[in-house]
C-alpha positions in Angstrom: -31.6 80.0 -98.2 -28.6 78.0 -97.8 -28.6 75.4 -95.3 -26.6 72.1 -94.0 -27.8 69.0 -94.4 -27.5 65.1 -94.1 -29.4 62.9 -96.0 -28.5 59.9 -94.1 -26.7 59.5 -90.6 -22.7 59.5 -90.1 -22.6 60.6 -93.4 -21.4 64.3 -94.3 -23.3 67.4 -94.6 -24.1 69.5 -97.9 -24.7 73.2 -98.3 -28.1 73.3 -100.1 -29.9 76.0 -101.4 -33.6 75.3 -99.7 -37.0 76.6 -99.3 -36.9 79.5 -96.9 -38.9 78.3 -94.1 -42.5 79.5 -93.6 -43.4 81.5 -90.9 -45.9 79.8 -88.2 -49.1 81.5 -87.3 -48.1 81.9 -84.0 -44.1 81.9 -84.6 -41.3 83.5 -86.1 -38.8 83.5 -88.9 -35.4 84.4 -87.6 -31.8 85.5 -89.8 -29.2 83.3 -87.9 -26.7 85.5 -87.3 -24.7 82.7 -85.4 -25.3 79.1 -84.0 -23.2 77.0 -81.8 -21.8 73.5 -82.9 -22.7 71.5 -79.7 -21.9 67.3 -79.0 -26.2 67.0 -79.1 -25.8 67.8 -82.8 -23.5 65.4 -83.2 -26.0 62.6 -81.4 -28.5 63.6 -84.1 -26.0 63.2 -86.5 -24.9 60.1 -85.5 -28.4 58.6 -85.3 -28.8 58.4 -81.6 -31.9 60.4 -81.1 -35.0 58.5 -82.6 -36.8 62.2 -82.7 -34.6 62.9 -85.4 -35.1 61.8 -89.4 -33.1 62.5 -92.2 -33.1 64.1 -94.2 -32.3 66.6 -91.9 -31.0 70.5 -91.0 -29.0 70.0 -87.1 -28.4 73.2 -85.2 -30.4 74.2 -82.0 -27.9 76.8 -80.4 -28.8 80.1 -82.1 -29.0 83.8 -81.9 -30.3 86.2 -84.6 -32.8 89.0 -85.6 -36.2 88.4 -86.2 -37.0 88.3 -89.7 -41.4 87.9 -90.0 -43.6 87.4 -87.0 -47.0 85.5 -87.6 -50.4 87.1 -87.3 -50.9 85.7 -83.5 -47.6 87.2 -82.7 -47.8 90.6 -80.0 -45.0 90.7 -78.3 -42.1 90.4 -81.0 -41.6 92.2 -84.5 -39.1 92.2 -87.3 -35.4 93.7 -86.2 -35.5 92.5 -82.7 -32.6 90.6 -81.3 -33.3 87.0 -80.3 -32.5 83.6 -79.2 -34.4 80.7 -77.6 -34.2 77.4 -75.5 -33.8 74.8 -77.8 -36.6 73.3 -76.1 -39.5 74.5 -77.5 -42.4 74.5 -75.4 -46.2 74.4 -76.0 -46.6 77.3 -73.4 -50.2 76.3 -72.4 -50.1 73.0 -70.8 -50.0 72.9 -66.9 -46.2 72.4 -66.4 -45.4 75.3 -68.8 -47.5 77.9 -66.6 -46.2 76.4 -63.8 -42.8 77.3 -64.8 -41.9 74.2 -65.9 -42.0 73.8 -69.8 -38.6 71.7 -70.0 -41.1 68.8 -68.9 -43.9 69.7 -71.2 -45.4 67.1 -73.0 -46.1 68.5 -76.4 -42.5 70.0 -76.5 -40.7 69.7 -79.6 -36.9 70.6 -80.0 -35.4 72.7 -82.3 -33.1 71.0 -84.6 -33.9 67.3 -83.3 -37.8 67.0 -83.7 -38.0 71.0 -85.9 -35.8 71.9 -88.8 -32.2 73.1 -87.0 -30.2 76.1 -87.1 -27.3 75.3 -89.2 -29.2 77.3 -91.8 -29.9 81.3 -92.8 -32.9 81.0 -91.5 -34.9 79.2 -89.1 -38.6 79.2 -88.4 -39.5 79.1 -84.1 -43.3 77.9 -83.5 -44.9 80.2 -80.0 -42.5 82.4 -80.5 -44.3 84.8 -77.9 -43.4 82.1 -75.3 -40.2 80.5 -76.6 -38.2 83.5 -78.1 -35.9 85.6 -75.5 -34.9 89.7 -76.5 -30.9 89.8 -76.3 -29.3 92.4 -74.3 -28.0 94.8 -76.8 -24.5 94.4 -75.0 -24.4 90.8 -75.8 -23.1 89.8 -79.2 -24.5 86.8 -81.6 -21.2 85.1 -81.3 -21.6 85.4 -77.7 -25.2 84.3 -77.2 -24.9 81.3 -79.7 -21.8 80.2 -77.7 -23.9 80.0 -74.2 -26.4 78.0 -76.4 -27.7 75.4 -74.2 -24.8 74.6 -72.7 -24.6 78.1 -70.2 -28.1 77.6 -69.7 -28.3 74.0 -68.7 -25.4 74.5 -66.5 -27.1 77.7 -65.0 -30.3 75.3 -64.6 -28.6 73.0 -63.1 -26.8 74.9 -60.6 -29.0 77.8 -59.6 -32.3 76.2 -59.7 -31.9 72.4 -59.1 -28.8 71.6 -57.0 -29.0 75.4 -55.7 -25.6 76.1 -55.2 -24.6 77.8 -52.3 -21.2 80.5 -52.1 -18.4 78.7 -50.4 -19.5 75.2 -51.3 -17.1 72.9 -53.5 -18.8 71.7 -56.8 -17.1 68.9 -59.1 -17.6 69.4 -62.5 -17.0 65.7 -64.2 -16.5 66.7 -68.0 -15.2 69.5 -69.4 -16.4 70.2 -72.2 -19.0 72.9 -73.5 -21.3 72.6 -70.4 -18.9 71.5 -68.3 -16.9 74.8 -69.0 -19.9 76.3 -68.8 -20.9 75.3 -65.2 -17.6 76.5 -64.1 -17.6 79.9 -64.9 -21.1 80.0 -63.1 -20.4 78.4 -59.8 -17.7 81.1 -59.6 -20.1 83.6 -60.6 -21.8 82.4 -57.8 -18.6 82.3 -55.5 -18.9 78.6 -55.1 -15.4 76.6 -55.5 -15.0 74.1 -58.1 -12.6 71.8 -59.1 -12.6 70.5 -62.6 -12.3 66.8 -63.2 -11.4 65.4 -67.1 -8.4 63.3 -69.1 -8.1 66.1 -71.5 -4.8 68.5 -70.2 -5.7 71.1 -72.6 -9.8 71.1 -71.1 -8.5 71.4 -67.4 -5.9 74.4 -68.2 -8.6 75.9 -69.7 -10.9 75.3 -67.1 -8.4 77.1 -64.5 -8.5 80.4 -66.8 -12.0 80.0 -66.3 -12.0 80.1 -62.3 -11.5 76.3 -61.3 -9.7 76.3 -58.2 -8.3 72.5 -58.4 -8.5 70.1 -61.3 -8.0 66.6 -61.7 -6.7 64.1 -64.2 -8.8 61.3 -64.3 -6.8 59.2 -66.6 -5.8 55.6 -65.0 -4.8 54.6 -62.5 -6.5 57.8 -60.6 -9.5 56.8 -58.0 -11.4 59.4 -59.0 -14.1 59.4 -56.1 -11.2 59.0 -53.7 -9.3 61.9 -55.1 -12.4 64.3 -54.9 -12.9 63.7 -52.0 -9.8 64.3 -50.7 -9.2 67.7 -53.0 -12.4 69.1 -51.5 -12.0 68.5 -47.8 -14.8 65.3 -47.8 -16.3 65.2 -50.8 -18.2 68.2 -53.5 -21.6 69.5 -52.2 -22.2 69.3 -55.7 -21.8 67.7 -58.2 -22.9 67.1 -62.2 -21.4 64.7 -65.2 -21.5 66.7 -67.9 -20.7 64.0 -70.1 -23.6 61.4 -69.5 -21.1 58.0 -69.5 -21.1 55.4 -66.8 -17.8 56.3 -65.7 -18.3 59.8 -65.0 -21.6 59.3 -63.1 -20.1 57.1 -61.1 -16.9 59.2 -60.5 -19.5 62.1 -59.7 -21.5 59.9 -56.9 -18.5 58.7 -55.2 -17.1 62.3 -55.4 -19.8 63.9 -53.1 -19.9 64.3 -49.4 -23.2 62.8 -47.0 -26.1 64.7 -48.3 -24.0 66.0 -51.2 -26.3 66.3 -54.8 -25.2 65.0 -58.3 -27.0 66.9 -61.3 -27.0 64.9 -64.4 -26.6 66.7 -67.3 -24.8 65.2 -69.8 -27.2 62.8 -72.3 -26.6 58.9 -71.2 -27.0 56.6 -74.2 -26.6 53.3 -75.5 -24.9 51.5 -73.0 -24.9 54.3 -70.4 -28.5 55.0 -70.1 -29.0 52.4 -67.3 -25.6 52.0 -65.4 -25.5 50.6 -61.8 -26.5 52.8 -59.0 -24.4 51.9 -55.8 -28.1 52.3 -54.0 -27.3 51.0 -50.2 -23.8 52.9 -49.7 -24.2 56.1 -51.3 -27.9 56.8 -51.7 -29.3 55.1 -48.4 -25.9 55.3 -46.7 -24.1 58.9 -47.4 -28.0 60.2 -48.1 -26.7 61.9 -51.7 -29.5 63.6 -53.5 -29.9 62.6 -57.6 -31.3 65.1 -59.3 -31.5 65.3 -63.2 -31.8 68.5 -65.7 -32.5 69.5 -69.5 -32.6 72.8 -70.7 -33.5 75.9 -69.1 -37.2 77.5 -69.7 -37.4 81.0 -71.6 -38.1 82.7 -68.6 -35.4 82.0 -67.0 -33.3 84.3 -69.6 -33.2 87.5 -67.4 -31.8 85.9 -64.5 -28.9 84.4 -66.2 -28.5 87.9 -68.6 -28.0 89.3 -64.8 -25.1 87.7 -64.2 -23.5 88.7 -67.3 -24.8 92.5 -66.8 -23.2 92.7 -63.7 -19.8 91.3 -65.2 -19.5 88.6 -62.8 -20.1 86.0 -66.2 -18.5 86.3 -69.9 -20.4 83.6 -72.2 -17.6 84.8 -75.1 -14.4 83.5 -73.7 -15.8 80.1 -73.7 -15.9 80.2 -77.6 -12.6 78.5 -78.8 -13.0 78.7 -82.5 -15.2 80.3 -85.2 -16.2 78.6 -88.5 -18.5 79.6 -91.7 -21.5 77.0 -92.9 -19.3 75.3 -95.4 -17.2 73.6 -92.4 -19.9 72.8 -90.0 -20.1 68.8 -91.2 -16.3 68.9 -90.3 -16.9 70.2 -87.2 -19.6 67.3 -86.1 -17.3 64.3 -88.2 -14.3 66.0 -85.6 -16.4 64.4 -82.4 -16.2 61.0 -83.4 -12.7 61.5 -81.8 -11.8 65.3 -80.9 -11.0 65.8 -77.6 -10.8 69.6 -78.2 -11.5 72.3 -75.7 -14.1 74.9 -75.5 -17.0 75.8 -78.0 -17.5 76.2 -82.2 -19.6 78.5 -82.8 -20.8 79.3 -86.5 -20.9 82.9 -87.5 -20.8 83.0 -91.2 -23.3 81.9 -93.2 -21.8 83.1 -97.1 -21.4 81.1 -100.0 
């Protein structure tokens, strides 16, 4: 099969030919039909996340058709349309019956610790646990757009802040999952105004439902201006990008009792910024509340929203690219400040 690959961090990707992957006696082999381009790739890439060792194949956003099922296998079989969480879960420890397998110890993440997506093919371990059946009305383009970025937000939104109709959420980022959380909360007939530096990211975050945005280039006080936009301060609100700046923008953007969702991924520098404890946590009583992923289960409820019409995961993808350009693609973060999501959906020589 052909598949992208780095052989050392920061450094460009080659299309190999490779060993088709083999099938796990309790997982799948799936045809990647499509497979979003998302800014965790690019932390792999860049040699951020110590789970991943090059070489290496990055890609964890995928949708496709299943190509071999492993003798333990019952509940999937060849043809069936598929994605996953890139999370991929044990499925028998405690906090995966639970419910919980985004917290499971013996987790492992498709293309991070597992062999990614950018490739033809890609081989899912539990795959009666991990793998999610596509609604036939949803399209591979589609589906590998939402990636984890729709369902992180949806996470996020629905099951840890719960986000109520009416309530103001500030979305701090607005990128892929920021975008992403926007067209939910107004799926969800919450309010939302969108908060980035990036012109093009806000107008397209009004086509996308935002009812205010905000330029959060200097001199703006952010936290001050948030406030004042949503009447006292977000119920909610998440930083979507995972930088000191924008966690702190989303804290002092909330109103008493209002509760910030961390999504984006704080590194380096950012993964320990200061928390302004005694006036907004003990003072304005602010909830913090963090999220990854979104469990397999979870599919159906989110595939509701989009049944019913109230969410379109395909206008959030931007631009489409073959194989051959997705090392451009990731070398384009270093300093893109692009809009919306890459997905790729073509996988020829």
């Amino acid at each position: 099969m052909k598949a992208a690959i780095f052989d050392r961090f920061h450094t460009p990707l080659e299309i190999r030919e490779v060993a088709d992957p083999a099938c796990p006696p309790d997982g799948a082999v799936v045809r990647v039909e499509a497979c979003g381009v998302c800014r965790s790739d690019w932390h792999a890439w860049r040699g951020a996340d110590p789970d991943v060792q090059a070489p290496h194949v990055p890609g964890h956003e995928f949708a496709g058709v299943v190509e071999a099922v492993g003798a333990e296998v019952r509940h999937l079989r060849p043809g069936d349309r598929v994605t996953a969480p890139f999370i991929i879960a044990c499925g028998r420890c405690p906090d995966c019956t639970d419910g919980d397998p985004t917290i499971c110890a013996g987790q492992e993440e498709l293309g991070f610790v597992l062999q990614g997506c950018f490739a033809e093919f890609v081989a899912v371990p539990r795959a009666d646990f991990n793998l999610v059946a596509l609604p036939e009305a949803l399209g591979f383009t589609a589906a590998a757009g939402m990636g984890c970025r729709v369902t992180t937000a949806f996470r996020a939104l629905v099951d840890r802040a719960r986000l109520r109709p009416g309530e103001w959420l500030a979305v701090h980022g607005c990128g892929g999952v920021g975008l992403s959380a926007i067209a939910i909360a107004r799926a969800l007939d919450a309010r939302v105004l969108a908060v980035d530096v990036n012109p093009q990211a806000l107008e397209l975050a009004r086509t996308l439902g935002a009812a205010e945005t905000l330029d959060a280039r200097p001199p703006a006080d952010v936290g001050e201006a948030v406030r004042e936009l949503t009447g006292g301060g977000a119920h909610v609100s998440i930083d979507a990008l995972g930088i000191t700046a924008t966690f702190r923008n989303s804290l002092f953007g909330l109103r008493p009792l209002g509760r910030h969702v961390q999504i984006g991924m704080p590194l380096e520098e950012h993964a320990e910024p200061p928390v302004p404890l005694l006036q907004l946590v003990y003072g304005r009583q602010i909830a913090l509340m963090g999220t990854r992923g979104m469990a397999a289960a979870r599919f159906p409820a989110l595939f509701e929203l989009i049944a019913d019409g109230r969410l379109d995961p395909g206008r959030l993808v931007t631009r489409t690219i073959p194989l051959s350009q997705a090392g451009a693609a990731l070398a384009q973060m270093d300093g893109y400040s692009g809009s919306g999501v890459t997905v790729i959906d073509r996988f020829e020589a």
